[in-house]
LUMKE-199322 format. One record per atom (N, C-alpha, C): x, y, z; residue in one letter. Coordinates in pm, whole numbers, padded with zeros to 5 digits, always signed. Layout:
N
XYZa...
***
This chain:
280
-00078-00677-00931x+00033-00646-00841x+00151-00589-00920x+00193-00521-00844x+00322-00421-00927x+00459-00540-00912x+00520-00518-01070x+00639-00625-01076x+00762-00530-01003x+00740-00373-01026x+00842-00302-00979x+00851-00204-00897x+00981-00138-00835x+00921-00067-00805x+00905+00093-00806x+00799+00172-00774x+00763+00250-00870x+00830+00417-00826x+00845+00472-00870x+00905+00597-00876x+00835+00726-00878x+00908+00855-00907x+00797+00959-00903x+00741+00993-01037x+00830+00939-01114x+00801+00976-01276x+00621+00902-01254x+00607+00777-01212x+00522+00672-01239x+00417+00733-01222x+00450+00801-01062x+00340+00892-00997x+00256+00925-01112x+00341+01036-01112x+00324+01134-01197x+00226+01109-01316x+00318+01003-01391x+00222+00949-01541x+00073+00919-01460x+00040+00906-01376x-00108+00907-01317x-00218+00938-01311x-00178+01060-01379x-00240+01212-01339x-00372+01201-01510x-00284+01105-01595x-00367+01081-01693x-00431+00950-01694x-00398+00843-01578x-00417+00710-01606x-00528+00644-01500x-00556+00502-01398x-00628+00499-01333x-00543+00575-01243x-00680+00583-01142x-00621+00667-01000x-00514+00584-00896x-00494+00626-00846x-00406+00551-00737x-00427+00545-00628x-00373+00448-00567x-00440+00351-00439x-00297+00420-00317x-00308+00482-00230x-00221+00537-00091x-00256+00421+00035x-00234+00429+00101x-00276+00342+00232x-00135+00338+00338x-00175+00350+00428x-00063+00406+00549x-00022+00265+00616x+00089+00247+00704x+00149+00151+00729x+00238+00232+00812x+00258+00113+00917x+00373+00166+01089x+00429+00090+01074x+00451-00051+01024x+00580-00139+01078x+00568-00265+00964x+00682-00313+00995x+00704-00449+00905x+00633-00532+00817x+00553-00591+00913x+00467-00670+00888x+00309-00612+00824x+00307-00483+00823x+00194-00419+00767x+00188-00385+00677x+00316-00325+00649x+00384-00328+00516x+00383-00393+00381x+00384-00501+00459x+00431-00634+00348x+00306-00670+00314x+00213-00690+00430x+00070-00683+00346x+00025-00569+00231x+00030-00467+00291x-00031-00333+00170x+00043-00339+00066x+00177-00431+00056x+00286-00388-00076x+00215-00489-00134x+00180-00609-00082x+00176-00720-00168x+00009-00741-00245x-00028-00637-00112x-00245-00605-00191x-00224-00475-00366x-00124-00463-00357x-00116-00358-00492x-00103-00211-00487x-00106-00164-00330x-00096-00013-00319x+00043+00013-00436x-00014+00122-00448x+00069+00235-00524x+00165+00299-00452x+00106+00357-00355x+00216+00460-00244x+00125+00415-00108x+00257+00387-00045x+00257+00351+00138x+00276+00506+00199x+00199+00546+00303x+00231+00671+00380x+00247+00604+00501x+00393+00662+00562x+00423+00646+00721x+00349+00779+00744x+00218+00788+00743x+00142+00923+00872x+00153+00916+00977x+00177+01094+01031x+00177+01085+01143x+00061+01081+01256x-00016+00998+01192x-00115+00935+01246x-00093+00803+01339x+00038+00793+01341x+00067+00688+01397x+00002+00714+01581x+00099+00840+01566x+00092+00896+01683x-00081+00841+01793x-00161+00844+01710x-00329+00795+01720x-00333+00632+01744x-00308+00618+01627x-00322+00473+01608x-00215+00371+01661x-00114+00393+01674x-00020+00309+01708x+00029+00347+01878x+00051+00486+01898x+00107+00529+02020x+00021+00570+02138x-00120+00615+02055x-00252+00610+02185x-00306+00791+02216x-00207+00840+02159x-00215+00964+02130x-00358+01066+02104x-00383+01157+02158x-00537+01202+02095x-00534+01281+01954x-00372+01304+01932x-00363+01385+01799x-00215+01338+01725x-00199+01396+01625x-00056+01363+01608x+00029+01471+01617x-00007+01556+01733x+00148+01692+01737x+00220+01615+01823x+00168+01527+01963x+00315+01430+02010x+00439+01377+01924x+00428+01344+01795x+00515+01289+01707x+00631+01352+01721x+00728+01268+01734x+00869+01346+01723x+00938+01293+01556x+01010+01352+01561x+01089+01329+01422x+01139+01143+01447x+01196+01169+01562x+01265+00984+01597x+01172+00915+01591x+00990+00923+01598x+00913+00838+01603x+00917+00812+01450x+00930+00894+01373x+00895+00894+01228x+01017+00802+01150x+01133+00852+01198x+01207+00791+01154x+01188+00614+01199x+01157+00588+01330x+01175+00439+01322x+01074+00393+01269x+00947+00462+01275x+00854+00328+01212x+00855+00337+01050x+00952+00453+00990x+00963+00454+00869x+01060+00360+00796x+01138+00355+00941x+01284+00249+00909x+01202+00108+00887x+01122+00097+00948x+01065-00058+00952x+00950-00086+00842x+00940+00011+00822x+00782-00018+00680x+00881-00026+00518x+00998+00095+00537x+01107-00006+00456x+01120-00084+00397x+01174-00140+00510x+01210-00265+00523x+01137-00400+00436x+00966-00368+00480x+00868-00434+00402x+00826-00420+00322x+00847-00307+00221x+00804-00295+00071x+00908-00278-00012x+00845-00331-00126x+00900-00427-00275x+00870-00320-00390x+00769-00256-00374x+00729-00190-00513x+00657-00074-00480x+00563-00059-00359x+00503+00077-00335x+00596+00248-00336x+00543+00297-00361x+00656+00434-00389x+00614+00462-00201x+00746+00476-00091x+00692+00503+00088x+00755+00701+00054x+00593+00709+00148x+00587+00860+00156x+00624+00865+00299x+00640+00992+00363x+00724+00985+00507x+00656+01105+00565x+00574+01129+00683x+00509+01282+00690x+00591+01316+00796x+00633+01455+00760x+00691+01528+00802x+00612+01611+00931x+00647+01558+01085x+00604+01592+01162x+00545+01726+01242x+00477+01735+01328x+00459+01887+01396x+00552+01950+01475x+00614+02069+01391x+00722+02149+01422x+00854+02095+01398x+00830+01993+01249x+00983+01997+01196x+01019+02072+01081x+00913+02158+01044x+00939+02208+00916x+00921+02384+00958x+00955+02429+01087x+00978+02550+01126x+01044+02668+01021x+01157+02628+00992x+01251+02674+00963x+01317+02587+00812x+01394+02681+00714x+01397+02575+00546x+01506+02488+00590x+01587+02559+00697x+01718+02470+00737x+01723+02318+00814x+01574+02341+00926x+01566+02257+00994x+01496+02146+00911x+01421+02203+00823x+01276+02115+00745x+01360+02020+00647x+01479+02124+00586x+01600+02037+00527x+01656+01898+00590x+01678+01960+00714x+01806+01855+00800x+01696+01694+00824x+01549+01772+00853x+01481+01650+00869x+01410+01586+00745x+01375+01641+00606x+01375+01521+00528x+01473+01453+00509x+01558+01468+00492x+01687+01442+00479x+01695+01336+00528x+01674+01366+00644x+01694+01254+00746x+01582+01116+00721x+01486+01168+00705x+01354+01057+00663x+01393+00982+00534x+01479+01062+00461x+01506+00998+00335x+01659+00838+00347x+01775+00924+00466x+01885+00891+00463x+01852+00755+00563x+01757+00797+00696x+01733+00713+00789x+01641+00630+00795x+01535+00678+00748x+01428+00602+00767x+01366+00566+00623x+01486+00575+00513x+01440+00464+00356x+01330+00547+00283x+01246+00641+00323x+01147+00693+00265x+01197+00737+00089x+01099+00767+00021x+01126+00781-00089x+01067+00927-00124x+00999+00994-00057x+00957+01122-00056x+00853+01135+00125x+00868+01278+00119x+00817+01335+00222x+00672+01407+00177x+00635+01394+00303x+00495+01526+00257x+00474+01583+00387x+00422+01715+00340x+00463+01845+00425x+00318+01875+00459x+00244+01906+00519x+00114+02038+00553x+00142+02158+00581x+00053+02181+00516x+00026+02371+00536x+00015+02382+00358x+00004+02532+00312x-00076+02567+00200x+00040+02685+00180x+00012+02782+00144x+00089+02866+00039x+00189+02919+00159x+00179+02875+00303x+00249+02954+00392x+00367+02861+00438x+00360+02749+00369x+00471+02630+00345x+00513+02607+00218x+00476+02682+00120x+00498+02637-00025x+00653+02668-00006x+00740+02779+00020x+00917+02825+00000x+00955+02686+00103x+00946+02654+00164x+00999+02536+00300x+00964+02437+00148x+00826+02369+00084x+00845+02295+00012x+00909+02292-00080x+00911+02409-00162x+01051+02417-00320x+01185+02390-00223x+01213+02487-00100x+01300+02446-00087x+01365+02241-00023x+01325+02208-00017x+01276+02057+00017x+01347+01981-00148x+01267+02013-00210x+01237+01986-00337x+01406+02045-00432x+01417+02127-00410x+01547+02134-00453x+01664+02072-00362x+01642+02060-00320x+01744+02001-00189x+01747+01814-00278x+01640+01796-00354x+01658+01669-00390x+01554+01566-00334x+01472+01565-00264x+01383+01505-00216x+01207+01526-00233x+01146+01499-00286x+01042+01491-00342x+00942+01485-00229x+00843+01610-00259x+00766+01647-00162x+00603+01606-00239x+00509+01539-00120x+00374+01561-00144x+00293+01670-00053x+00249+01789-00073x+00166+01878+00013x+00062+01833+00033x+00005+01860+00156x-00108+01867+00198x-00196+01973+00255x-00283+01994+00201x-00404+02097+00200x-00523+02044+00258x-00654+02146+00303x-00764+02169+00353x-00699+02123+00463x-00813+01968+00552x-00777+01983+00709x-00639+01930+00719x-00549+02017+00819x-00396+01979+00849x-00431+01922+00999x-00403+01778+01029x-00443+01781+01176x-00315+01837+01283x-00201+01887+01198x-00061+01913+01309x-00163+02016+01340x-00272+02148+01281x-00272+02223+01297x-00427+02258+01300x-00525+02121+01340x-00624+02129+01351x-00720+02214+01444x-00648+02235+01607x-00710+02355+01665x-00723+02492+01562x-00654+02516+01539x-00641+02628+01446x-00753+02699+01374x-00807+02545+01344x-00859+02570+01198x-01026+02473+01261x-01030+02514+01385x-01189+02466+01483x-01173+02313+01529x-01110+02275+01479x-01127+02074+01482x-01112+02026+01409x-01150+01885+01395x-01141+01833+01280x-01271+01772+01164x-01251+01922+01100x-01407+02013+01040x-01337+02017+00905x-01459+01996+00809x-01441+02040+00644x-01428+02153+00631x-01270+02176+00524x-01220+02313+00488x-01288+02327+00352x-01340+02441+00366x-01346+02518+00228x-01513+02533+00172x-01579+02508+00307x-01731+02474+00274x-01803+02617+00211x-01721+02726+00237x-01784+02857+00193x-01672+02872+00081x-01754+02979-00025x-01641+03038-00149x-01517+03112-00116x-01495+03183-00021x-01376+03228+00067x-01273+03084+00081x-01351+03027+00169x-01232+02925+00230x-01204+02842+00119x-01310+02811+00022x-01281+02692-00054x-01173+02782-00192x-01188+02902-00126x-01055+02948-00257x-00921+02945-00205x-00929+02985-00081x-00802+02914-00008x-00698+02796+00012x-00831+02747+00020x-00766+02579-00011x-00741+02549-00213x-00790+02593-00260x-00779+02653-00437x-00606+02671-00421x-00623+02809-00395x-00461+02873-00357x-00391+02803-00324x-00401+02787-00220x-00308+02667-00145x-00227+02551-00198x-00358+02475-00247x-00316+02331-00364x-00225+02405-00507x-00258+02526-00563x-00199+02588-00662x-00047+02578-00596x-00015+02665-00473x+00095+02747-00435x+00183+02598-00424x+00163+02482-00348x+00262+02380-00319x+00268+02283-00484x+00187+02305-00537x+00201+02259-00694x+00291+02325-00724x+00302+02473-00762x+00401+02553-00823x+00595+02524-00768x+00574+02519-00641x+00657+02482-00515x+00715+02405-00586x+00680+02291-00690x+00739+02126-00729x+00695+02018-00644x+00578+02060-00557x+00534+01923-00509x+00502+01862-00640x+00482+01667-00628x+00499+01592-00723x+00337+01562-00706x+00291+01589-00598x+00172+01550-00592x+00121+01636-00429x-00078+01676-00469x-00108+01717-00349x-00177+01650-00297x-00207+01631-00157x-00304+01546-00092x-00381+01666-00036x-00572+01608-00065x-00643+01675-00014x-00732+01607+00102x-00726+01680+00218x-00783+01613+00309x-00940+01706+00379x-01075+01662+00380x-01178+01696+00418x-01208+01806+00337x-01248+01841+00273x-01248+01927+00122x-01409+01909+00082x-01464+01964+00030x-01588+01930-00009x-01560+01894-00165x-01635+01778-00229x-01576+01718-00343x-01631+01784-00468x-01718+01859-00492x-01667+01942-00599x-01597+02054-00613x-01506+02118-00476x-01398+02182-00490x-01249+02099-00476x-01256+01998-00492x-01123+01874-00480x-01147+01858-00656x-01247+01852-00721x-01251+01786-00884x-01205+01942-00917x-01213+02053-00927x-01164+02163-00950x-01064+02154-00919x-01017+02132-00791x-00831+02120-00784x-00802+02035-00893x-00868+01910-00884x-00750+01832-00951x-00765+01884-01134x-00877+01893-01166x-00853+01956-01319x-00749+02056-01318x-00764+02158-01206x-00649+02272-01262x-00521+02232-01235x-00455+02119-01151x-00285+02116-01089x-00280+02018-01231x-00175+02045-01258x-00070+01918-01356x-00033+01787-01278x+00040+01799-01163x+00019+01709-01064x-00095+01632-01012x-00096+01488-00998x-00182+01410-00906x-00243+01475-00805x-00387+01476-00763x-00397+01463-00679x-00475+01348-00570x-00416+01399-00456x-00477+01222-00322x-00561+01286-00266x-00693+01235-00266x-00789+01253-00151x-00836+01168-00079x-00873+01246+00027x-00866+01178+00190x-01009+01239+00223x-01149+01157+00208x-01279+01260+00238x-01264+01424+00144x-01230+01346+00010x-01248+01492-00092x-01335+01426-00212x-01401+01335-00235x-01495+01264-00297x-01405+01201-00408x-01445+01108-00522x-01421+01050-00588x-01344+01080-00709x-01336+01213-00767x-01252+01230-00903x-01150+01334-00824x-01055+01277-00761x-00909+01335-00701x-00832+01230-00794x-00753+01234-00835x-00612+01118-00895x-00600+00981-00832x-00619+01019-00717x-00589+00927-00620x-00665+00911-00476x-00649+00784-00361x-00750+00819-00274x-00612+00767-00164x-00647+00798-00047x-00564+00763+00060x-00641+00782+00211x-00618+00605+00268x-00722+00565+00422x-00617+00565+00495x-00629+00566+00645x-00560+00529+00755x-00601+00350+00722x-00524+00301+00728x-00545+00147+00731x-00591+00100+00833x-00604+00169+00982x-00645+00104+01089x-00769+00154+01082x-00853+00289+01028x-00953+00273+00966x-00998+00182+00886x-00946+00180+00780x-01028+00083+00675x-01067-00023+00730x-00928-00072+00791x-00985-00243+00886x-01041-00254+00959x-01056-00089+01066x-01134-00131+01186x-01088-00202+01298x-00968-00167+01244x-00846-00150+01426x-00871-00057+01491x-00907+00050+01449x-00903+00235+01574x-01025+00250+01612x-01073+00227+01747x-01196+00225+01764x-01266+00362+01887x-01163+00430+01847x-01216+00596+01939x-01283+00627+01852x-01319+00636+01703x-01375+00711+01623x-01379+00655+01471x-01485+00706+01392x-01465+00681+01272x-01538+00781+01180x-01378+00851+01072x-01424+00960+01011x-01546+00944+00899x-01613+01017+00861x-01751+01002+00759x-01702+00934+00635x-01545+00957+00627x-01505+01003+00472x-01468+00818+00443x-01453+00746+00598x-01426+00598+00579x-01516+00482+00539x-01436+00377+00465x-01545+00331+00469x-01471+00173+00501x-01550+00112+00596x-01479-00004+00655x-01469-00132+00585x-01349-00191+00488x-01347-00268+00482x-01358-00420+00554x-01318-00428+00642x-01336-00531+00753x-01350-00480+00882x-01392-00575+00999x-01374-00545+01148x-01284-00638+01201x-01147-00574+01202x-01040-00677+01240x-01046-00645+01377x-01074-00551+01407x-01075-00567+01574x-01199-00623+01665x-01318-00665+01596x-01360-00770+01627x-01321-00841+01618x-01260-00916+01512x-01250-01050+01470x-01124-01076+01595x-00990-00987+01589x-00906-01014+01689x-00963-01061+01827x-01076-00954+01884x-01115-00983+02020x-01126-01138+02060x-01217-01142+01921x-01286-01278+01915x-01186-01386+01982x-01096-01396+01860x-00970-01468+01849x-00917-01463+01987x-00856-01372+02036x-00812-01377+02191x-00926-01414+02312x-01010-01413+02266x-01110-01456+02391x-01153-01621+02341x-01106-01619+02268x-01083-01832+02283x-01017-01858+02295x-00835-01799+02288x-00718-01812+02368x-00715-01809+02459x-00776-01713+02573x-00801-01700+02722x-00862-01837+02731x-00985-01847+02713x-01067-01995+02722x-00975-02114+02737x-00922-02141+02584x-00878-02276+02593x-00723-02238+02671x-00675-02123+02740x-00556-02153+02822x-00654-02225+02984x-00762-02147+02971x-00828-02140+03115x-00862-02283+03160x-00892-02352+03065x-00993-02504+03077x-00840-02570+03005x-00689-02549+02950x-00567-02652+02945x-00611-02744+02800x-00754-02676+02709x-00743-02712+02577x-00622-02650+02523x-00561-02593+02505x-00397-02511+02501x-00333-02507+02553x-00160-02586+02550x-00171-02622+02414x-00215-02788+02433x-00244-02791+02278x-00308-02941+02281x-00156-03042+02197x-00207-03167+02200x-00037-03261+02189x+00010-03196+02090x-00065-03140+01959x-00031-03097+01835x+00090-02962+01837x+00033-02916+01913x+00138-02783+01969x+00233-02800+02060x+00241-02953+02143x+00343-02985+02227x+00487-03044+02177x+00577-03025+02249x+00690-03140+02158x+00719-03255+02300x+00761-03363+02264x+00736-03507+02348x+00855-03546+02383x+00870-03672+02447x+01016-03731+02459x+00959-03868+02457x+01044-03940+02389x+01062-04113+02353x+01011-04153+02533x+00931-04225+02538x+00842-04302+02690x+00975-04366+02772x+01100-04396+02702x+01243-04465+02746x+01331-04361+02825x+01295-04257+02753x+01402-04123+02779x+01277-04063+02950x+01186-04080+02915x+01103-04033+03013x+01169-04101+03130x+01119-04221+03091x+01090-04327+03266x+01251-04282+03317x+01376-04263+03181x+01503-04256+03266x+01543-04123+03358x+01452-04011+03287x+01439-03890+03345x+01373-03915+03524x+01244-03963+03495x+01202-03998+03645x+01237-04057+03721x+01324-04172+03678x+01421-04223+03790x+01499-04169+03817x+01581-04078+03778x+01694-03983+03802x+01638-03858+03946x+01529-03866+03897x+01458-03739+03991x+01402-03792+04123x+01384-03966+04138x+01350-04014+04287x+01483-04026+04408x
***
């Protein structure tokens, strides 16, 4: 477990050391778990939008959604470096893309942002980045911008596309991202990225020698149960186990095993009888 907490320099030193552990988090209490299991870097994704809000994608996300559940994951970490994703259609414009890290940074505690898109966001990212706020890019599948690009399908499976996504990871490296995240990538064009960037890189379903790896946590656990990407791999079934759990709560409310004396609080048998005489 990390005694401190960690910065971009740390990141960075990474890039030669073990890989690093990402894992996403919406609120308080989720937080405090992933800070205290040893993650490296917490991502507020805007995956929330899916997982938390019910959403079929994450372009619903507004900037205010980002900001509060970023305000609250905060709140709960001690040492993880919190990344903040920069929503669909806040990074239009360098002015607006400005006003809203900014804001993720000032409002919602984040410690860096990360942007999608590839060499056609790299000027929006330097500019980000000079502005003072530390950007992670993201390359291959972008889901703000997944129609686009067929669904949510592996980029780069032909030598064309997979030089694109090449480019791409180059162009937001150059930019001063501190680090790139690769998402659905075929994994011996993700070990080629990461040999050529100086920067870390995070993969997300880009195979095993990226810098770093990064899950939706309600994946890993097996909270999100519309789907599950190839690239996951399920640590637990908490949403079994929850069901479970609530369907012996229903029970013992149904049959008045709940609550039992242990969970009740009492009154002295003196204070009683004086209560019931008061009430005839």
């Amino acid at each position: 477990m990390q005694t401190r907490k960690l910065t971009i320099p740390d990141i960075s030193a990474r890039k030669q050391g073990p890989p690093l552990a990402m894992l996403t988090a919406y609120d308080y209490s989720w937080a405090r778990i992933v800070d205290r299991a040893g993650v490296d870097m917490v991502l507020v994704g805007d995956s929330l939008g899916m997982v938390m809000l019910g959403h079929t994608s994450t372009v619903p996300v507004t900037m205010d959604d980002m900001v509060h559940h970023c305000r609250a994951v905060a709140r709960g970490i001690e040492h993880a470096l919190l990344v903040a994703d920069m929503p669909f259609g806040s990074v239009r414009s360098k002015r607006q893309a400005l006003a809203n890290a900014i804001r993720l940074v000032q409002e919602g505690g984040a410690d860096a942002v990360k942007v999608e898109g590839g060499a056609e966001t790299a000027n929006i990212a330097a500019a980000i980045v000079r502005a003072g706020v530390p950007v992670q890019g993201h390359v291959g599948l972008t889901p703000q911008t997944a129609v686009s690009l067929g669904g949510f399908k592996v980029q780069g499976k032909d030598a064309t596309a997979a030089r694109k996504v090449f480019d791409d990871a180059r162009a937001l490296a150059d930019a001063g991202c501190f680090s790139v995240l690769m998402e659905a990538v075929p994994a011996p064009l993700a070990a080629e990225i990461t040999k050529s960037l100086a920067v870390p890189t995070i993969g997300i379903g880009a195979g095993n020698q990226c810098d770093g790896q990064v899950l939706v946590m309600h994946d890993l656990l097996g909270l999100y149960d519309r789907f599950v990407p190839k690239f996951v791999k399920q640590y637990a079934k908490l949403g079994e186990t929850a069901t479970a759990a609530i369907q012996d709560y229903v029970r013992d409310v149904a049959n008045r095993s709940f609550p039992a004396p242990e969970h009740s609080f009492h009154m002295k048998d003196e204070e009683l009888a004086l209560l019931l005489k008061s009430l005839r």
